[in-house]
N, C-alpha and C positions, 0 to 999 in steps of 0.2 A: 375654224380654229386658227389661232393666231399660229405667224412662223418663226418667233420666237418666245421664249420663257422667263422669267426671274430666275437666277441659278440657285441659288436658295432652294427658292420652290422646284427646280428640277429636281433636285437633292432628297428636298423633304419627299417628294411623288414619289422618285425610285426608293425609298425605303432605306438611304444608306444612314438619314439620323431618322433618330425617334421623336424627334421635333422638328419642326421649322428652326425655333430659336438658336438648336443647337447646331442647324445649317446654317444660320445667319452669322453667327459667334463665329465659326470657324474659318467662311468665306471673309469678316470683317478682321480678322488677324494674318490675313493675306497667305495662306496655310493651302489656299486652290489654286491652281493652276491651270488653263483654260488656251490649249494648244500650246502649253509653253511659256506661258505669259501669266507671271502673278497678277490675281485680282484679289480687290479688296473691298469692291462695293455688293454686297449681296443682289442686286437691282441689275446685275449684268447681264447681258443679253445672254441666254445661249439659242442653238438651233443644232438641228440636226447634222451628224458630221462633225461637231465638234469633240477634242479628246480631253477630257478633266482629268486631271491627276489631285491627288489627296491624301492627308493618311487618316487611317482607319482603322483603332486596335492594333497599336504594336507592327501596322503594314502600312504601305504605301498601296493604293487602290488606283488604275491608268483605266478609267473607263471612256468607251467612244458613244458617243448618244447617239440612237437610234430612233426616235421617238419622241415627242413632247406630249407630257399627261395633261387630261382635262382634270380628274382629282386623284388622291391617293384614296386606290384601289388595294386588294389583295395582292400576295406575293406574285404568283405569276403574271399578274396583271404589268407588275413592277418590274419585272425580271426582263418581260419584250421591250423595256423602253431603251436598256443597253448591251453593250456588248462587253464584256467584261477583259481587257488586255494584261491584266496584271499575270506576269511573271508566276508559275507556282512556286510557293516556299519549301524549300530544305528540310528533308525528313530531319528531326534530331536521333540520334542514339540511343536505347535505352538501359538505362541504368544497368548494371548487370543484377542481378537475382540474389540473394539474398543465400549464401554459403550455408548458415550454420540451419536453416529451415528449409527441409526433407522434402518438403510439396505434400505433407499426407495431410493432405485436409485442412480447414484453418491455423494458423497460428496462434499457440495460446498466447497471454498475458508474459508468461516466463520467456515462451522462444521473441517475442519481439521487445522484451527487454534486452535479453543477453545480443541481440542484434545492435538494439543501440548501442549498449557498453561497447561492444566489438569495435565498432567505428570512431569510440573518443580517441580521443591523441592518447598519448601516456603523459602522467604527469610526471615533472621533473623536479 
């Protein structure tokens, strides 16, 4: 096995797109970063030891590659190839609970109207 990869194709192996093309697209709008350093040729070397940063769904993804794939395998096949560094993201708050519904059981038609109405502004 070679000791380097197309980053692309490393991309596509580990499973973080569901296509090549759309590891190509993203590597060719300069969007990865590869120790630091934008790249923008999908044909870029990578090898092991290096740290890709990317976004991915509303995140930023800082993985360290561990690994060079011979094909795209199953998940865990995918999962040994890196080491995943991203930061965990910020529980959000959750809404608070709904005042005028009691908890007995579903909510009918009537109580999650009267919730909405509850919540419009007033009109003026």
């Amino acid at each position: 096995m070679a000791d380097t990869q197309r980053l692309d194709q490393w991309l596509w192996h580990a499973r973080f797109f569901k296509t090549r093309s759309l590891a190509t697209k993203l590597v060719s709008q300069g969007n990865v970063r590869v120790d630091g350093v934008k790249v923008s040729k999908p044909a870029h070397a990578v090898r092991t030891g290096v740290t890709l940063t990317f976004p991915q769904s509303r995140r930023v993804r800082v993985i360290q590659v561990d690994a060079l794939a011979e094909r795209r395998g199953p998940a865990p096949e995918a999962q040994a190839l890196y080491t995943d560094l991203t930061p965990p993201e910020e529980k959000k708050e959750k809404p608070p609970p709904n005042p005028k519904f009691e908890g007995k059981g579903r909510p009918t038609k009537k109580d999650r109207r009267n919730a909405a109405f509850s919540r419009m502004p007033p009109l003026d």
